[in-house]
C-alpha positions in Angstrom: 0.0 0.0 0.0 2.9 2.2 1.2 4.4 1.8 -2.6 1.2 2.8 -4.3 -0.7 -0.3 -4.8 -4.5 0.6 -4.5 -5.6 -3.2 -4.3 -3.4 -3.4 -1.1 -4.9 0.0 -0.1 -8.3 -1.5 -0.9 -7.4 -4.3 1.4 -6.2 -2.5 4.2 -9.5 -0.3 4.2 -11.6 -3.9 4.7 -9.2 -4.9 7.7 -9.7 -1.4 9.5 -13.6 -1.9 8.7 -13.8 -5.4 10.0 -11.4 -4.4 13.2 -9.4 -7.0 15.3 -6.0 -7.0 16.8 -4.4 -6.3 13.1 -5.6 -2.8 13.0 -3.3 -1.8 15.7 -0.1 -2.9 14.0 -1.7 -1.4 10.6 -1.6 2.4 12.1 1.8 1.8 14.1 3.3 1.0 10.6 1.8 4.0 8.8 2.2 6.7 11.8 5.1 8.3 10.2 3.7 9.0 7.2 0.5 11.3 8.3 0.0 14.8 8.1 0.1 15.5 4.4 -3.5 15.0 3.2 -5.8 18.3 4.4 -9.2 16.1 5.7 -12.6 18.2 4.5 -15.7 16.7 5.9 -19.0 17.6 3.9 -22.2 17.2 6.1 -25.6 18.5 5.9 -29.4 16.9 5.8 -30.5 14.1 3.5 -31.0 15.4 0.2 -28.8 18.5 0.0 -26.9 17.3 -3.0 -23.9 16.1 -0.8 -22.5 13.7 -3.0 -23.1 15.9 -6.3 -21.1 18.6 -4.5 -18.1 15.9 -3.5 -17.8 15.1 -6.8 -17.7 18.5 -8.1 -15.1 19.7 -6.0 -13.3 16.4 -6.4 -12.7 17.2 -10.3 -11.8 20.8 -9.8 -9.3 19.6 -7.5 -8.0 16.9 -10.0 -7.9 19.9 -12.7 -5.3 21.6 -10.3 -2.9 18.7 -10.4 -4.0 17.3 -6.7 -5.1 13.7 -5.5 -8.3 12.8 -3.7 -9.9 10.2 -1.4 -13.1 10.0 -1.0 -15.2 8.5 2.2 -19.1 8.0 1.5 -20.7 6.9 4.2 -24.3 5.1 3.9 -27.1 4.1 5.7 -27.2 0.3 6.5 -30.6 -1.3 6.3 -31.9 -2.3 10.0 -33.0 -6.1 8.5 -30.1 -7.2 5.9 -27.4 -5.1 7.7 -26.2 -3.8 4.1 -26.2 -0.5 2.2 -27.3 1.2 -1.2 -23.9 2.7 -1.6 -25.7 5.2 -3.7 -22.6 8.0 -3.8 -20.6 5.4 -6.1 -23.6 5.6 -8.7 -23.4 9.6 -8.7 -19.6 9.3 -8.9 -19.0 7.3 -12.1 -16.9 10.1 -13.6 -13.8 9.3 -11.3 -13.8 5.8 -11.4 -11.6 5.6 -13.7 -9.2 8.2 -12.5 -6.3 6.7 -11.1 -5.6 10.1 -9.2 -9.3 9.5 -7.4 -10.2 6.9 -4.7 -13.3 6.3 -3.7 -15.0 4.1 -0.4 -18.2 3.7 0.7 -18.8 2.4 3.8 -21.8 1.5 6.2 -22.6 3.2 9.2 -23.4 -0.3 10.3 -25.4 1.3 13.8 -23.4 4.7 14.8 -25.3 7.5 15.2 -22.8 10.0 14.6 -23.1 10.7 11.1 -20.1 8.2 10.4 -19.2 4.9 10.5 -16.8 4.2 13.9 -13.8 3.1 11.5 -13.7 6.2 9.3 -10.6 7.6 11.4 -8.5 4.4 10.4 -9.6 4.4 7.2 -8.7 8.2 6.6 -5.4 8.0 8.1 -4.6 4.9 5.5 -5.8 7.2 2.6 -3.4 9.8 4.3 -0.7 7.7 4.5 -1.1 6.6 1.0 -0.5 10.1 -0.6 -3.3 11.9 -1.0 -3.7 15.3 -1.2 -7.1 15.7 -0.2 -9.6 13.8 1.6 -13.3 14.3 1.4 -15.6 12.5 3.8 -19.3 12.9 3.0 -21.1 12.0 6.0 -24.8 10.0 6.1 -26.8 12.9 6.7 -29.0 12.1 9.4 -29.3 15.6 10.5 -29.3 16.1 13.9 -26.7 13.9 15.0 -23.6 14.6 12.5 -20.8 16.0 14.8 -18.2 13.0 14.8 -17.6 15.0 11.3 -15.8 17.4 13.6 -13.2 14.8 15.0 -12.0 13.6 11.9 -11.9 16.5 9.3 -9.9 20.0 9.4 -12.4 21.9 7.8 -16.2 21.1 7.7 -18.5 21.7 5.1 -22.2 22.0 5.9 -25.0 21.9 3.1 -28.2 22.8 3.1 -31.1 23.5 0.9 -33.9 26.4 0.8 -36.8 23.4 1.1 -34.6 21.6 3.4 -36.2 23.6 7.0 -36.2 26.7 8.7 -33.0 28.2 10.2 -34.1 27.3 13.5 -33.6 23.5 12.6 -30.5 24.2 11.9 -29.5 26.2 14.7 -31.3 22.9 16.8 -29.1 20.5 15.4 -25.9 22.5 16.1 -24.6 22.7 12.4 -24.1 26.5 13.3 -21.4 25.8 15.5 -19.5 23.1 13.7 -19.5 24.8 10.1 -16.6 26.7 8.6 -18.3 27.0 5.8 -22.0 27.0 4.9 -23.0 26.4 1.3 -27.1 26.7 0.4 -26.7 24.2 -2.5 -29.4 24.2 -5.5 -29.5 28.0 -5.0 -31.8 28.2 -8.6 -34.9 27.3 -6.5 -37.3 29.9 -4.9 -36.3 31.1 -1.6 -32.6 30.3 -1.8 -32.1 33.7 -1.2 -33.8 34.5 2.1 -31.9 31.3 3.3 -28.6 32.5 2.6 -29.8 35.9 4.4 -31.0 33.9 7.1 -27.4 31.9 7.8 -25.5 35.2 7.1 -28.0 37.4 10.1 -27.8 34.3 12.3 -23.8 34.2 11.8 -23.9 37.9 13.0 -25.2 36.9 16.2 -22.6 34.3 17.0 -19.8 35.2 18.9 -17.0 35.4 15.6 -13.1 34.3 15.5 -10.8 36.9 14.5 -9.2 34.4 12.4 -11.7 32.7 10.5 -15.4 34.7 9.3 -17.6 31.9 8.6 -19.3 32.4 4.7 -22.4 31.2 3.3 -22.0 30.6 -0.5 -24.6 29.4 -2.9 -23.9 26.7 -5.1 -25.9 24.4 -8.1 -23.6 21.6 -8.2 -25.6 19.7 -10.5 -23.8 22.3 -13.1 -20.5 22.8 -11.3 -22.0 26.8 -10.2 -19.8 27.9 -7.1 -18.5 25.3 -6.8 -14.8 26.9 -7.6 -15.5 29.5 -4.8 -16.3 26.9 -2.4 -13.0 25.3 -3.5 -11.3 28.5 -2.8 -12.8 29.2 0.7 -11.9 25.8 1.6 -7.9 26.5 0.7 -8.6 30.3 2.5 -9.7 28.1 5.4 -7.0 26.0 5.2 -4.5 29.2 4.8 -6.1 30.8 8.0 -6.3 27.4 10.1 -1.9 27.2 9.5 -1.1 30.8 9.8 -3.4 31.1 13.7 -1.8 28.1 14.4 -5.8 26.3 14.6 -4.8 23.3 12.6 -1.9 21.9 14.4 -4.1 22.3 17.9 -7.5 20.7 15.4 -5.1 18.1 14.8 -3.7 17.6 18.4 -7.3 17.3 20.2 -8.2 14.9 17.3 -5.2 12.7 18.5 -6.7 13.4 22.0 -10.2 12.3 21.2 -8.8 9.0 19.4 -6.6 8.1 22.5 -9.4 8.4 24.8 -12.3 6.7 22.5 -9.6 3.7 22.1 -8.9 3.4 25.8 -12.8 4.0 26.7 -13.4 0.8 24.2 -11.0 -1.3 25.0 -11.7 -1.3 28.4 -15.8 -1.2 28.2 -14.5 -4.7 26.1 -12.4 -5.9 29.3 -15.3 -5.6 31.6 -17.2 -7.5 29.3 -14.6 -10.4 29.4 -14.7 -10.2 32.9 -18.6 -10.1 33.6 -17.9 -13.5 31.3 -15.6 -15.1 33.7 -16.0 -12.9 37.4 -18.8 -14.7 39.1 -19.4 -11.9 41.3 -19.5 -9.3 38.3 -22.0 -11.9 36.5 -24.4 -12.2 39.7 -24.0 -7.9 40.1 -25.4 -8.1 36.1 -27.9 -10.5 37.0 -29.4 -8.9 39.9 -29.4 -5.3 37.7 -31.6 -7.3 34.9 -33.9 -8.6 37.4 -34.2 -5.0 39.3 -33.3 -6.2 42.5 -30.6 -3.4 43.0 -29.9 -0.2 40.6 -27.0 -0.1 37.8 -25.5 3.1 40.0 -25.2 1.0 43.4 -24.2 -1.7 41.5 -21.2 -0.5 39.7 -20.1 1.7 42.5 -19.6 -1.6 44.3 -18.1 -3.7 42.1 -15.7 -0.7 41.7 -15.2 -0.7 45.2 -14.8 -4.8 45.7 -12.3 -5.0 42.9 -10.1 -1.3 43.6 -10.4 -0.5 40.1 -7.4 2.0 39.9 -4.2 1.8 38.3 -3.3 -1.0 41.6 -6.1 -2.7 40.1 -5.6 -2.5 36.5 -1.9 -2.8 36.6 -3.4 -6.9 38.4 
């Protein structure tokens, strides 16, 4: 993968996906090659044109020379636990690109916007050269911050029929966006939402660094679509000179560390309920509502002197 194979890259990807012990060694091997590729996350509700607008901005970019991964992450279907993988169909113009990767993936339960694995999986299309990355996230709406732990600038979308600005000061896109684009901007009304986002902007307290803009877009015919290109490299620009990308960067290594340790060891207690009577008859008496899940834990915590004493047993 290191050498340029995409097969192997390919590969990898599925490994990271599927998890086990192999992932670890898989990021210690590539560690020393991240930090090139700039990550832009594109999020936004369902039917804001999303994927028309990653592919848009993925062949300007390609115009300029630069090389591109792309994440697409999917809804997975409740009954067969698969996915449409719809953002391949509206991408067929890069498949053939050997400058353009392109991965859809599952969410396969999270609720975040992405699926769990999309940091591993980023990091390998880092470490495999690309310039850019663009991660297009499932759109469920409200939920879609994990976009801010794994990209350096985030993209929100939106659309005039799409809801009021209310909704989307509810779901807290206001405070994760470095850039707003009102995409399909030829239909009625585009305007006053663009008003809208720039009056409600006003009101929030501002960076001296960064002014967030609100752009208008038809990506279906590639309009604005090299401005939003341009505010994403003025993003970039401002991000490196404030010194806001290296600290981005630093609590996103933060955030990882802490996710990783906060799983693995949820996954110890498991193993332990499994072979600790006493943590098994705690469970037990928690299902059957004999004590609550507060008094419970607190005890075992206490019976066992969880602590580093305790861990290090």
């Amino acid at each position: 993968m290191l050498g340029g194979d995409t097969m192997a890259l390919a590969r990898l990807i599925t490994k990271v996906e599927q998890g086990g012990a192999e992932v670890a060694e898989v990021m210690g091997y590539i560690h020393h090659r991240l930090g090139k590729a700039y990550c832009v996350g594109i999020t936004g509700p369902p039917g804001a044109g999303k994927s028309t607008v990653v592919d848009r901005v993925t062949a300007v970019w390609r115009e300029r020379g630069f090389t591109v991964g792309i994440v697409a992450a999917d809804p997975t279907s409740p009954f067969s636990g698969g996915a449409v993988l719809g953002d391949r169909i509206r991408m067929q113009q890069h498949y053939l690109d050997s400058g353009v990767f392109i991965r859809s993936m599952a969410t396969r339960g999270s609720h975040g916007g992405l699926p769990l694995t999309v940091g591993g999986v980023v990091k390998l299309l880092d470490a495999f050269g690309k310039d850019f990355v663009l991660v297009e996230t499932v759109g469920v709406g409200q939920t879609e911050l994990d976009i801010m732990q794994n990209s350096d600038t985030v993209v929100v979308v939106l659309v005039p029929e799409a809801g009021d600005t209310v909704q989307t000061m509810k779901a807290g896109l206001l405070e994760i966006a470095d850039i707003f684009v009102v995409n399909k901007a030829d239909r009625p009304s585009a305007d006053h939402l663009v008003n809208e986002l720039r009056a409600m902007l006003q009101l929030r307290p501002g960076d001296e660094w960064w002014q967030v803009p609100v752009l208008s877009t038809v990506a279906v015919n590639g309009t604005g679509i090299g401005e939003l290109c341009q505010q994403i490299e003025r993003h970039r620009e401002s991000m490196e000179k404030s010194g806001r990308l290296v600290e981005r960067r630093r609590q996103r290594r933060r955030q990882e560390f802490l996710s990783t340790v906060e799983r693995r060891l949820a996954e110890e207690v498991l193993r332990l309920v499994e072979r600790d009577g006493r943590l098994a008859r705690y469970l037990e008496m928690v299902e059957a509502g004999e004590v609550d899940p507060f008094s419970a834990a607190d005890e075992v915590l206490r019976q066992s002197q969880l602590g580093w004493d305790g861990w290090r047993t």
